[in-house]
C-alpha positions in Angstrom: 6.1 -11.6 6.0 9.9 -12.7 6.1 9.4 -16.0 4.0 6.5 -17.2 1.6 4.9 -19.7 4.7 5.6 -16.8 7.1 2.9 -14.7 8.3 2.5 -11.4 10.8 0.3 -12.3 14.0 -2.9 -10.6 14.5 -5.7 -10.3 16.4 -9.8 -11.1 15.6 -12.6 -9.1 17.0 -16.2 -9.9 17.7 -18.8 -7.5 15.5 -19.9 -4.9 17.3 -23.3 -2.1 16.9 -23.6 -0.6 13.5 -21.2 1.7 13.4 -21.8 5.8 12.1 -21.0 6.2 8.6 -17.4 6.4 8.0 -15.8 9.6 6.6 -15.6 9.4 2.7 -12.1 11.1 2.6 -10.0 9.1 4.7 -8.7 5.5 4.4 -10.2 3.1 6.9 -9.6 -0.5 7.3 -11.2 -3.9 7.7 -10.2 -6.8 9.6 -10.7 -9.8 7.4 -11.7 -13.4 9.3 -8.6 -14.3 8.8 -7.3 -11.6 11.1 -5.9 -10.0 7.6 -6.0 -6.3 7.4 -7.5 -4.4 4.4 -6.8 -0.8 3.7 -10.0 0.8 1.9 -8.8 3.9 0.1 -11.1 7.0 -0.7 -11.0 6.1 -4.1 -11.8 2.5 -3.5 -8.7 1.0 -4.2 -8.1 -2.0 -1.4 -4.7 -3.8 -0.5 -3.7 -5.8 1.9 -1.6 -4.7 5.2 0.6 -7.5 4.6 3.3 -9.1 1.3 1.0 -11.7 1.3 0.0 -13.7 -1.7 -3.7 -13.1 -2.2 -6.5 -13.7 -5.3 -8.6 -10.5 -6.2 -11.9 -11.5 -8.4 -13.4 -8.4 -9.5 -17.1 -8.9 -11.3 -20.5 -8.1 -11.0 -20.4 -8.8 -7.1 -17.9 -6.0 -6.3 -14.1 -7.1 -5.5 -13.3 -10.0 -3.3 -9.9 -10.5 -1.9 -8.7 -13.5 0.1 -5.3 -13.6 1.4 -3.0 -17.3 -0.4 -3.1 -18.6 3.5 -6.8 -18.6 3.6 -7.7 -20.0 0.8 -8.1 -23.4 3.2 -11.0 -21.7 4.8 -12.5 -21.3 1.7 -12.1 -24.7 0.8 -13.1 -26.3 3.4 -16.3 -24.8 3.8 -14.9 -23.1 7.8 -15.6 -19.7 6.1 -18.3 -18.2 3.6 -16.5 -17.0 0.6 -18.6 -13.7 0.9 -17.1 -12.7 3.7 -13.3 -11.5 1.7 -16.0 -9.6 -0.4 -14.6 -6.2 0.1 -17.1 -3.9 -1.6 -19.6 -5.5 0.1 -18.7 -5.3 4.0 -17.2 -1.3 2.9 -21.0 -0.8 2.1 -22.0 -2.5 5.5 -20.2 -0.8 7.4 -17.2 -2.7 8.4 -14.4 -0.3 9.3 -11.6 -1.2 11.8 -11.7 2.3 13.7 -15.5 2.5 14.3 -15.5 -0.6 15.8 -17.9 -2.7 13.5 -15.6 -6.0 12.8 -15.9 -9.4 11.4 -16.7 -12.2 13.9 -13.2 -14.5 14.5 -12.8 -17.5 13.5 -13.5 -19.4 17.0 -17.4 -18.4 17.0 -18.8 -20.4 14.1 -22.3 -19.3 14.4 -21.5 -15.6 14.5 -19.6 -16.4 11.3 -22.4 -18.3 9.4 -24.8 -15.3 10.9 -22.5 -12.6 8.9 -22.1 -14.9 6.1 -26.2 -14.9 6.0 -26.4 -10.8 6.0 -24.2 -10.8 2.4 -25.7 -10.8 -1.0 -25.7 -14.2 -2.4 -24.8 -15.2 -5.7 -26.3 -17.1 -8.8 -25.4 -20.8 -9.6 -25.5 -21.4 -13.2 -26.7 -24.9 -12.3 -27.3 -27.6 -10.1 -25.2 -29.9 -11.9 -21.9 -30.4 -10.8 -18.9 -32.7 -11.4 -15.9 -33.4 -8.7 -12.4 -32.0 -10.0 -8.9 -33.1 -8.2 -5.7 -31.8 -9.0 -2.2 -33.2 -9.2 0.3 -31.3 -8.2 4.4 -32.6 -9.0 7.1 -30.0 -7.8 9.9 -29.0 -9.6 12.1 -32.0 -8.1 9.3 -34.5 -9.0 8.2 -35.0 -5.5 5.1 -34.4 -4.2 4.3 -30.0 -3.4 4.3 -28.1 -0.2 0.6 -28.2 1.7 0.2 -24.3 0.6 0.1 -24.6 -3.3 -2.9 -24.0 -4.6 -5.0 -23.5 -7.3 -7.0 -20.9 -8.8 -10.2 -21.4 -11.7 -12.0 -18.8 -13.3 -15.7 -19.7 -15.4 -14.9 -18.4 -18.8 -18.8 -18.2 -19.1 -20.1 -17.3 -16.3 -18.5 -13.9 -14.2 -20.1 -14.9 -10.7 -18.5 -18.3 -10.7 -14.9 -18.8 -9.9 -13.4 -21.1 -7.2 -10.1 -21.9 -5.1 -8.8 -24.8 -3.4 -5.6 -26.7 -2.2 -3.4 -29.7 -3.4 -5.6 -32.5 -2.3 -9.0 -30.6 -2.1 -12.0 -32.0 -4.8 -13.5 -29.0 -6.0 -17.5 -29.5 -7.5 -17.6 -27.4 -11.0 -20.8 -27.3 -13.0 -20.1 -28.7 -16.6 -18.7 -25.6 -18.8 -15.6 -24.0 -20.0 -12.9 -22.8 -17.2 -9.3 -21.0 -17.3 -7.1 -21.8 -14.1 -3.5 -20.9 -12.8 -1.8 -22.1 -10.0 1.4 -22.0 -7.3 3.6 -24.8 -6.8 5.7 -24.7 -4.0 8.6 -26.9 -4.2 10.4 -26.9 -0.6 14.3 -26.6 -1.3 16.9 -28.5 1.6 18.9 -26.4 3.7 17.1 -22.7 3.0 14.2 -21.1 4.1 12.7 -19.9 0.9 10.8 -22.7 -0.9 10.7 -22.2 -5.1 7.0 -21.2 -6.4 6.4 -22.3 -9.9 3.1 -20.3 -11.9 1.7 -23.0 -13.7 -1.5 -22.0 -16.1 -4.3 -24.2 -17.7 -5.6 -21.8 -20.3 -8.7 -23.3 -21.3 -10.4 -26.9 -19.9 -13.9 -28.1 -20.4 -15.6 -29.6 -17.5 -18.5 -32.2 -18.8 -17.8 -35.3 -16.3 -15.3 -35.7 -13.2 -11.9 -34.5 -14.2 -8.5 -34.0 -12.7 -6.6 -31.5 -13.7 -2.8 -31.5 -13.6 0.0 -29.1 -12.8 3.5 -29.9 -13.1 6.6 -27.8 -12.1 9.0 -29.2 -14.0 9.3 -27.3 -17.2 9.1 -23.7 -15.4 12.0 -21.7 -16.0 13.6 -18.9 -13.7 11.7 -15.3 -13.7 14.3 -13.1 -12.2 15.8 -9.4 -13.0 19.2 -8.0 -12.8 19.7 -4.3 -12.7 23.6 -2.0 -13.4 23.9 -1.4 -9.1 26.3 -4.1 -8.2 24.7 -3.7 -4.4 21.2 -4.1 -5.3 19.1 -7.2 -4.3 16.1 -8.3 -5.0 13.7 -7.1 -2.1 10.3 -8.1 -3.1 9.3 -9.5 -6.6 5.6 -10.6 -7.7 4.5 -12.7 -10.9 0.9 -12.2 -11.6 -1.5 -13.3 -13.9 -5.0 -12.4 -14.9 -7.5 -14.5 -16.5 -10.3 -12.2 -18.2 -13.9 -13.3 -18.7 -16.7 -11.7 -20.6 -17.2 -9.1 -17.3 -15.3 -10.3 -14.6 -11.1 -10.7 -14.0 -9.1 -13.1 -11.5 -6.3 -12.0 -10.8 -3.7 -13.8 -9.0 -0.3 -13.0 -7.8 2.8 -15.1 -6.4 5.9 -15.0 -5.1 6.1 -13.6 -1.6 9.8 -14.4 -0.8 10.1 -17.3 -2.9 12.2 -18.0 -6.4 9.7 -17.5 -8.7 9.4 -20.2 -11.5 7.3 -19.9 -14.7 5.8 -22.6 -17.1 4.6 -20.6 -20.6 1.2 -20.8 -22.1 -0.8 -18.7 -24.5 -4.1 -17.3 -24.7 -6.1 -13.8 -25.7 -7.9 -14.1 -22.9 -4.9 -14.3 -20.3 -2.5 -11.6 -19.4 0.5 -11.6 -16.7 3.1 -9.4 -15.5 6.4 -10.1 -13.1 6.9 -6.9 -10.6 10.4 -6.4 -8.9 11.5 -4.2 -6.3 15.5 -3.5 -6.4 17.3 -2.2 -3.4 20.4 -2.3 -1.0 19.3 -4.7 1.1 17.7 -3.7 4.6 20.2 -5.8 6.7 23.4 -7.3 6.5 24.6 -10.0 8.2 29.0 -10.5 7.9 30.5 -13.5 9.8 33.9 -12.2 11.3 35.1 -14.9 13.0 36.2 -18.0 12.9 35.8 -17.0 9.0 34.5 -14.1 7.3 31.5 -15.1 5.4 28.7 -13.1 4.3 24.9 -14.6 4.9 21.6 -13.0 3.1 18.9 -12.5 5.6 15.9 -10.4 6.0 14.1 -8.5 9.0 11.1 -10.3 10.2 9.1 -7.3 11.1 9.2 -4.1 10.0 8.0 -2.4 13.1 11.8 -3.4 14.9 15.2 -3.0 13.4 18.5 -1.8 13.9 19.8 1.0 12.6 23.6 1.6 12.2 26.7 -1.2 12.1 27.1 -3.4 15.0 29.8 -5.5 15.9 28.1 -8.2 18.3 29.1 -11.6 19.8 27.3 -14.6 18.4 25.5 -17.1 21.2 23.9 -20.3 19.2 21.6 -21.3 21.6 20.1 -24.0 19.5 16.4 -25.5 20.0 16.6 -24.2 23.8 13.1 -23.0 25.1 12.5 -20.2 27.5 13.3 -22.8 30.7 16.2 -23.7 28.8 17.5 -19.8 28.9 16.6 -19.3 32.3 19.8 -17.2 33.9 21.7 -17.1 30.5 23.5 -13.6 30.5 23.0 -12.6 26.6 23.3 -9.2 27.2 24.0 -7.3 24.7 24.6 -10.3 21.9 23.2 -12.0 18.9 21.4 -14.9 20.0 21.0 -17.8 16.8 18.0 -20.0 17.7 16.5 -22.6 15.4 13.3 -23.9 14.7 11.6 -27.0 13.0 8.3 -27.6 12.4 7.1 -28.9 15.2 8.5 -25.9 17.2 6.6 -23.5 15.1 4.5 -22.3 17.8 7.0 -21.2 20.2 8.4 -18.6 18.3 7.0 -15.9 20.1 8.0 -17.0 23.6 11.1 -18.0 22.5 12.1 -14.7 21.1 10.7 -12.9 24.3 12.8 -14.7 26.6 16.0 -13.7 24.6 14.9 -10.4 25.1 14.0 -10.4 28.4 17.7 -12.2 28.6 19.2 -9.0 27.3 20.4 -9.7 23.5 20.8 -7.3 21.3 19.2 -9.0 18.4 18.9 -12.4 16.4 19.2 -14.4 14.1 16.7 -17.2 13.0 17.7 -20.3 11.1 15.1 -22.8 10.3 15.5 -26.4 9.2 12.7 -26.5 7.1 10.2 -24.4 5.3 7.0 -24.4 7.2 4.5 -21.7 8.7 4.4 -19.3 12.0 3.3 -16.2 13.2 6.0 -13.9 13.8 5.0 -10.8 16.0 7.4 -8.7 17.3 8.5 -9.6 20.6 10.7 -6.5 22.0 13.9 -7.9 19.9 14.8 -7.0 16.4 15.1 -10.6 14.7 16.5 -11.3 11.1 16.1 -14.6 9.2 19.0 -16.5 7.2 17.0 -17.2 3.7 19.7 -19.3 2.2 22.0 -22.4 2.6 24.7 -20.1 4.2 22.5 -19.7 7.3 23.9 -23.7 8.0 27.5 -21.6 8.9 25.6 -19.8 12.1 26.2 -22.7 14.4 30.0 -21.7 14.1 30.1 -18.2 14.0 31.6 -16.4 17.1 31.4 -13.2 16.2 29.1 -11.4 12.9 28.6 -7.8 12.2 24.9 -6.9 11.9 24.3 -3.8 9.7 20.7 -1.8 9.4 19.5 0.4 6.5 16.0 2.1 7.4 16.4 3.7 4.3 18.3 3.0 0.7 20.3 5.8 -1.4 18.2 4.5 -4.5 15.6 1.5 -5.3 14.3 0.2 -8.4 10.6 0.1 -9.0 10.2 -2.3 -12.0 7.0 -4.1 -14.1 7.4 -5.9 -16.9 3.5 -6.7 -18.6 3.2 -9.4 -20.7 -0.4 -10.0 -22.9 -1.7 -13.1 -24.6 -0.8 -15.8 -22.0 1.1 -16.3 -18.8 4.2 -15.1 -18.4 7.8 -16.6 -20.1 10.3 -16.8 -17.9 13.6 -15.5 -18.3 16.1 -13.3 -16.4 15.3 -9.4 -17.5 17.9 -6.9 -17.1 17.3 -3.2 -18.5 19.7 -0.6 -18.4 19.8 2.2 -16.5 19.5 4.6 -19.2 16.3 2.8 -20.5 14.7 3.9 -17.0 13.7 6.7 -15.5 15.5 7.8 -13.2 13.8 10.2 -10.5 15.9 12.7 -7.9 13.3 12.5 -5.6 13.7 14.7 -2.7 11.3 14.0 0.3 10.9 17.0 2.0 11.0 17.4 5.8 7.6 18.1 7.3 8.6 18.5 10.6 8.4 15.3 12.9 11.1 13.5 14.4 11.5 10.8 12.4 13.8 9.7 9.7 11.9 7.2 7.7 8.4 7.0 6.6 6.6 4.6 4.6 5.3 4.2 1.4 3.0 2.0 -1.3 3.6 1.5 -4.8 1.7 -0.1 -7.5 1.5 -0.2 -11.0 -1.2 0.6 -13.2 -1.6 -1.6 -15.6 -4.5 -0.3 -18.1 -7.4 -2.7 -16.8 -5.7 -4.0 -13.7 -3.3 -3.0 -11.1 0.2 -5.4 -9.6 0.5 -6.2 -6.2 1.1 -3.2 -4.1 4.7 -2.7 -2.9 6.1 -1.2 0.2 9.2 1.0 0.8 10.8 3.5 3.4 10.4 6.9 2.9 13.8 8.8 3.7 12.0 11.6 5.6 14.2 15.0 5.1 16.8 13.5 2.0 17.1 12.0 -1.2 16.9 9.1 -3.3 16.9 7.8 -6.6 14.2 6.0 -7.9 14.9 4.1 -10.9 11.2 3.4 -12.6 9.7 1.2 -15.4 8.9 4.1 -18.0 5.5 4.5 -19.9 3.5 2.9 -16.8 1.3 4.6 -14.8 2.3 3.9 -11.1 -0.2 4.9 -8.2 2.2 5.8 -4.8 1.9 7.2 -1.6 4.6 8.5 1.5 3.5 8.8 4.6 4.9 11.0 7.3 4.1 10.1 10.7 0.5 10.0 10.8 0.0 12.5 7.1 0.0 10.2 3.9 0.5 11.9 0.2 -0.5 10.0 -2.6 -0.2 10.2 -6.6 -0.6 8.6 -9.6 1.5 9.4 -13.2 4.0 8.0 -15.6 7.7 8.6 -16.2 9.3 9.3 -19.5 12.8 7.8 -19.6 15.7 9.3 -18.3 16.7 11.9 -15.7 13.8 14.4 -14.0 12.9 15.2 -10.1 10.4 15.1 -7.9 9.2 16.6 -4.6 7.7 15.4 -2.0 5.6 16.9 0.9 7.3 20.4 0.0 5.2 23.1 1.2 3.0 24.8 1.1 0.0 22.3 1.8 -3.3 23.4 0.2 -6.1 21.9 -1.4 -5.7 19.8 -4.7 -8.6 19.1 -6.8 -6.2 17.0 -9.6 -7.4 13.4 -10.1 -11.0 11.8 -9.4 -12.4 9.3 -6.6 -13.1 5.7 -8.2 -14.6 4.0 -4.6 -17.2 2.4 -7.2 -16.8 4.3 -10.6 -14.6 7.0 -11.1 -16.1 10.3 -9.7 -15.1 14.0 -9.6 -13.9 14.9 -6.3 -16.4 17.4 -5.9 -19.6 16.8 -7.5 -23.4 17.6 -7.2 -25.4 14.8 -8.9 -29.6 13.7 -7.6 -30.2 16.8 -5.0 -26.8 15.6 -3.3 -23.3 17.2 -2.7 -20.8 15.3 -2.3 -17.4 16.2 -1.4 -13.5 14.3 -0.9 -11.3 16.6 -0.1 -7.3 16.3 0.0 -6.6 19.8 2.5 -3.7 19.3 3.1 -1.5 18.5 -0.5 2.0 19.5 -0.8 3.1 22.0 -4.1 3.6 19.4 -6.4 0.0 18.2 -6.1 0.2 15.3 -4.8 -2.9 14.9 -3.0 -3.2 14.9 1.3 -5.9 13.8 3.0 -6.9 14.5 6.2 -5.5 11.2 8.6 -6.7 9.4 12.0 -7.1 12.0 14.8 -7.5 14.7 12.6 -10.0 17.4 13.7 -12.2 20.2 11.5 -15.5 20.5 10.1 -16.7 20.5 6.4 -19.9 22.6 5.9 -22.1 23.7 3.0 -24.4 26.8 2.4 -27.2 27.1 -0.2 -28.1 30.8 -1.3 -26.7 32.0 2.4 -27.9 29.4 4.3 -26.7 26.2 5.7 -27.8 23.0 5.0 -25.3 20.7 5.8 -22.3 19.9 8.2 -20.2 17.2 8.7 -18.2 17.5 11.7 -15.0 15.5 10.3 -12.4 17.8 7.7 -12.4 17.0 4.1 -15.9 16.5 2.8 -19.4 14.3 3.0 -22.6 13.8 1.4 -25.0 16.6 2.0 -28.6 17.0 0.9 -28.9 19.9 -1.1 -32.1 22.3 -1.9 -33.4 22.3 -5.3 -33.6 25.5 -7.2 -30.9 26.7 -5.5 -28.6 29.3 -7.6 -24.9 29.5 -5.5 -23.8 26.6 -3.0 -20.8 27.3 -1.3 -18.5 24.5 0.6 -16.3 25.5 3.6 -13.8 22.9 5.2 -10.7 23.4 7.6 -8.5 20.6 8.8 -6.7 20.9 12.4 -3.1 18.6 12.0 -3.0 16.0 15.2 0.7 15.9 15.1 2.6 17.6 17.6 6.1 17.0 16.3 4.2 18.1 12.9 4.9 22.1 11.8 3.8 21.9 8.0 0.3 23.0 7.6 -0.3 22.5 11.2 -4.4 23.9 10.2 -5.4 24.2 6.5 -9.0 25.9 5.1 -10.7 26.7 2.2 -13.9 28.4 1.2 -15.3 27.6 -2.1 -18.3 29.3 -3.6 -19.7 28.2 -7.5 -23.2 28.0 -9.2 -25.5 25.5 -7.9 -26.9 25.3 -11.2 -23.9 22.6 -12.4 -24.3 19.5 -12.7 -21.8 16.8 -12.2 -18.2 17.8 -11.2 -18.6 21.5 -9.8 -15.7 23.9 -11.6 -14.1 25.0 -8.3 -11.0 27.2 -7.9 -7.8 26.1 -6.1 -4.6 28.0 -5.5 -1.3 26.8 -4.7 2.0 28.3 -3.5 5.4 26.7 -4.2 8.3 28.9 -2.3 11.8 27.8 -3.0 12.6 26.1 0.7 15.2 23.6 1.0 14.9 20.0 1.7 13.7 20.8 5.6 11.4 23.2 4.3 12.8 26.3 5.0 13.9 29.7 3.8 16.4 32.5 4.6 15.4 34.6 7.3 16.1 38.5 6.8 15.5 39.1 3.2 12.8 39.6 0.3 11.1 36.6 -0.9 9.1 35.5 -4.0 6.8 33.0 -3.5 5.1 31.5 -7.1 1.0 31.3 -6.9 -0.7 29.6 -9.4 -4.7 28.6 -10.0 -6.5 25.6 -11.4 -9.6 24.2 -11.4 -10.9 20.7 -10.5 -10.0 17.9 -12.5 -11.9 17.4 -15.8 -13.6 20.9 -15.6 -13.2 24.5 -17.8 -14.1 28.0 -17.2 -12.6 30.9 -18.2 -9.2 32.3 -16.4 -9.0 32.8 -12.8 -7.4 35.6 -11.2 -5.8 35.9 -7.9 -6.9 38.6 -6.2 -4.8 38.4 -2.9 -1.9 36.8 -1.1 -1.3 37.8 3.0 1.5 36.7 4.7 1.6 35.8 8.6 4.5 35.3 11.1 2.7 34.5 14.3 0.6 31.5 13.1 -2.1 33.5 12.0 -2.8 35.7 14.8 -2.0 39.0 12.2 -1.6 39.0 8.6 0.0 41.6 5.9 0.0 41.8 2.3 2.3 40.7 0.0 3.4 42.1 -3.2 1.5 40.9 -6.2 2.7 40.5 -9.5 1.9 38.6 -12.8 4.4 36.5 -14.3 4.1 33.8 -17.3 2.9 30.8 -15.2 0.7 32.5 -12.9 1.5 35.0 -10.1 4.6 35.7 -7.9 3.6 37.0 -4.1 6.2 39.2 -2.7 7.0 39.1 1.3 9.8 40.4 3.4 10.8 37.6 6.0 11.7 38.6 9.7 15.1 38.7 10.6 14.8 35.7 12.7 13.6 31.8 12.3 10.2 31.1 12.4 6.8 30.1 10.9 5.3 31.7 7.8 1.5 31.4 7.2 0.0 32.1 4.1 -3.6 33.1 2.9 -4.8 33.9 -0.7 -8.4 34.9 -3.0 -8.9 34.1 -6.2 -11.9 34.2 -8.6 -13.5 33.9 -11.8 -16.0 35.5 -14.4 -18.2 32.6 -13.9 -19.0 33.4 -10.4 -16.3 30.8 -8.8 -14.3 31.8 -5.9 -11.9 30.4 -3.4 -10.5 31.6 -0.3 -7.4 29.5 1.7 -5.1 29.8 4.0 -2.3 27.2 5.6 -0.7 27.7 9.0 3.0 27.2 8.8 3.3 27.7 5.0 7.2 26.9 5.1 9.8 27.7 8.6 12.5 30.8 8.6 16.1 29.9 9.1 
């Protein structure tokens, strides 16, 4: 989403047949009424597909999320609240890739019959009293259609409601907390201003109206030491806690954020940034050099490079308009008003079916569209210098798909909603990460990645960023804060979660060699070991395929393998998806043991192209089972190779799951392979302070090295694993 009343296009999908159940170790997603996308992780965490605005109530019902630009179905009664609950439709079912979806918004009865299938909720009472809002902008005039406001039942956790500027909201009689965003539309730019305005405490007995005013908000910015660096995505959030429920609401989506102070124990807030080069550049060369800000409009078309390109203003025209106009190889400008705002898509087809090489977007006002991408990579002016377009002739277009360093910055604030005020910290009050993002063996140059901050009792908005596949970059980070992340490669995501002390340190990512990690729990619904056996059931998420540093992999869409487990020498369950299930165990049973390979669908792909593991441990545990994993962390380069033609050491090391003790492992063997497994020889072993050091001699020529290794333990735990294409010769 380029601008706060921009949004992405997508499409809605009838429901379909009940769908089988959907693999507990892999993300899925679920395609909200709204035609919002929701990504369900294994360990239950959910976030939007989108940098939309959204309210996330978490209490006794599970987690609801509802997108800011749907809160008017909501409202108006067009769509059941329920159906944003996302814990609910994970449990029924819902999952984008099985084919089970929502009903769209154009089949009313389909929607009221879902709506009907979700648990319902208690009213505290009967009783209710009508509630209005006034709204006044930060220039004293009247707020943009999309502010909105948000009120959370100090008393009650199942109540909590949502509505627009000009909406009358019925509240039973009670005590209620509620924040809010006013938009305040500025002249001659594209990004409105979005002021946080919070009512800390009210009391509802009688009709009320509840006011909101912009006008005292100050500035919430940040400023970092990079002279280059721009402010690519910034949040302001607040949370209102009740006695076991949170609201939590976050704003800013492209807009200059605004906030009015206020105080309470019972409120807390936080204003995210995201600091980078920007993505694109936009440099008018003639008649007058003049730089104007803009921003990509999609992420899934951009240039890449410096291009010097002739600027063609064709105005308001419309696809007739166009017809026969040679723009081949040029920057077309087009504008838009409201009342054009549906023709953006055909518009921006017919300049690329008229050859340009991009273009530029200027609006005259701040209003909403769907932007989908078209064929044509498009960039927005966000400021008043878009007005100079009209008489550009010629501009330089630069793209970035990926930034030497970015800033990843949260600055919590308890007690009350947050003051405003421009922060600026120092570089040297950071961390400061040389993270290295190893190669694994695609084509590509840029990947993506998520970022949010943990908070204590809540998480920020989650962030996006390119990955730059096979280099570099410094990441500057809030110290002391626990930040959950991910990278994904192609079509294999890694994902972690720690805190940074300040100052310098590095980090790798996706080095080799992938192998199972047992190093954090699952929290779909509370927080659970990995591996567990609890109630005559097994249960099992497992990341196969995690690079050296831990940082957990698993398996992805298209994926193959099979995940089986054995009681006493017999099986008793399968699942024929890699990286774990639920299987019904045998009681009385002395040893289980848990087999599970996972076959890479990645051509391009050459890093742990097929990963497996064989696990065997008492059956007699209960709760998180003590199993053994080994890991190998060879010194390759950035592109994940070695030398060819010499002696290698390769560091092995052993740990056990997350949260469990036993006495000290030992590895028992390391084999090396040069032929993807087809032969095998043994390596060297050797004990060393941290572990064990696995000798190998590499071939004289590049090529793939496969690994395999045994370990055990007094207790009876075992583990055997082995990872095709370990690391690559050179």
């Amino acid at each position: 989403m380029a601008t706060a009343m921009l949004t992405a296009g997508a499409s809605l999908t009838a429901s379909a047949q009940k769908p089988p159940p959907p693999d507990p170790g892999q993300a899925r997603t679920i395609t909200l009424v709204s035609g919002d996308r929701v990504r369900v992780e294994p360990d239950g965490r959910a976030s939007l597909l989108s940098d939309k605005d959204a309210v996330r109530h978490e209490g006794p019902d599970g987690t609801t999320v509802i997108p800011a630009d749907a809160i008017g179905l909501v409202s108006s009664g067009r769509v059941d609240r329920r159906l944003f609950n996302i814990t609910q439709l994970a449990r029924q079912g819902y999952d984008d890739d099985s084919g089970r979806r929502l009903p769209s918004l154009d089949n009313p009865a389909a929607l009221r019959q879902a709506a009907a299938a979700q648990p319902t909720t208690r009213s505290r009472t009967a009783v209710t009293h009508p509630v209005t809002f006034k709204m006044i902008g930060r220039d004293g005039r009247p707020v943009m259609w999309q502010s909105t406001v948000y009120i959370s039942d100090l008393d009650n956790d199942l109540e909590w409601y949502t509505g627009l500027v000009g909406d009358t909201l019925q509240l039973p009689p009670g005590r209620y907390a509620a924040t809010s965003a006013v938009y305040t539309a500025v002249p001659g730019q594209a990004r409105p201003t979005v002021t946080s305005v919070t009512l800390p405490e009210f009391t509802i007995s009688g009709p009320r109206s509840l006011d909101f005013d912009a006008r005292p908000g100050g500035l919430v910015d940040v400023k970092v030491e990079r002279r280059d660096a721009k402010v690519s995505d910034h949040r302001l959030g607040v949370k209102i806690q009740g006695p076991n429920s949170e609201t939590f609401v976050t704003i800013g989506d492209n807009a200059t954020v605004y906030s009015v102070a206020s105080k309470a124990p019972h409120l807390r807030s936080y204003y995210q940034a995201q600091v980078a080069p920007p993505a694109a550049t936009l440099t008018i060369t003639a008649p007058e050099r003049t730089e104007v800000p803009v921003q990509w409009l999609t992420r899934e078309l951009q240039l890449e490079g410096v291009h010097e390109l002739q600027v063609v203003d064709v105005g308001h025209a419309r696809p007739e308009d166009l017809a026969g106009k040679d723009l081949t190889g040029k920057l077309a400008l087009f504008t838009l008003d409201a009342a054009e705002a549906e023709e953006y898509a055909e518009r921006v087809g017919q300049l690329a079916a008229n050859g340009a090489k991009a273009a530029v977007l200027h609006l005259t006002e701040v209003f909403s569209f769907w932007a989908p991408e078209r064929g044509l990579p498009v960039v927005i002016s966000i400021d008043r210098q878009g007005s100079k377009l009209s008489a550009a002739h010629a501009a330089t277009l630069e793209g970035r798909p990926t930034s030497p360093y970015s800033y990843n910055l949260v600055f919590p604030h308890q007690g009350g909603s947050l003051p405003p005020g421009v922060r600026a910290p120092a570089n040297h009050d950071l961390a400061v990460v040389d993270s290295h993002f190893h190669a694994m063996g695609n084509d590509k140059t840029a990947g993506h990645g998520n970022i949010v901050a943990d908070l204590g009792s809540w998480k920020t908005r989650e962030f996006s960023f390119r990955v730059p596949i096979g280099a570099r970059q410094t990441r500057y980070f809030s110290p002391g804060i626990t930040w959950s992340h991910s990278a994904r490669y192609h079509n294999h995501e890694l994902r972690n979660r720690r805190s940074y002390p300040a100052g310098p340190q590095r980090e790798n990512w996706g080095k080799g060699a992938l192998t199972p990690a047992l190093n954090w729990l699952s929290t779909h619904v509370t927080p659970e070991p990995l591996v567990h056996h609890t109630g005559g059931m097994l249960y099992a998420q497992l990341p196969l395929r995690s690079d050296s540093a831990g940082h957990r992999g698993y398996n992805t869409f298209g994926d193959t393998g099979v995940t089986r487990v054995f009681a006493d020498g017999k099986q008793v369950g399968e699942n024929p998806e890699p990286g774990g299930g639920e299987f019904e165990v045998p009681a009385g049973a002395k040893e289980f043991r848990l087999t599970s390979e996972v076959i890479q669908d990645a051509p391009k792909a050459w890093l742990g192209t097929k990963v497996t593991a064989d696990w065997t441990t008492s059956a007699r545990v209960q709760g998180a089972l003590p199993l053994l994993t080994i890991g190998f962390d060879p010194a390759v380069d950035i592109k994940n190779t070695a030398p060819a033609g010499r002696r290698f050491s390769i560091p092995v090391t052993v740990a056990r799951q997350f949260g469990t003790t036993g006495p000290a492992a030992t590895v028992r063997s390391v084999d090396v392979s040069y032929d993807d497994g087809a032969s095998w020889q043994p390596a060297s072993l050797t004990r060393t302070r941290t572990g064990w050091s696995a000798g190998v001699t590499h071939p004289a020529k590049p090529g793939p090295v496969s690994l395999r290794a045994t370990a055990d333990a007094p207790d009876g735990n075992s583990v055997a694993i082995s990872t095709i294409r370990a690391y690559l010769l050179r």
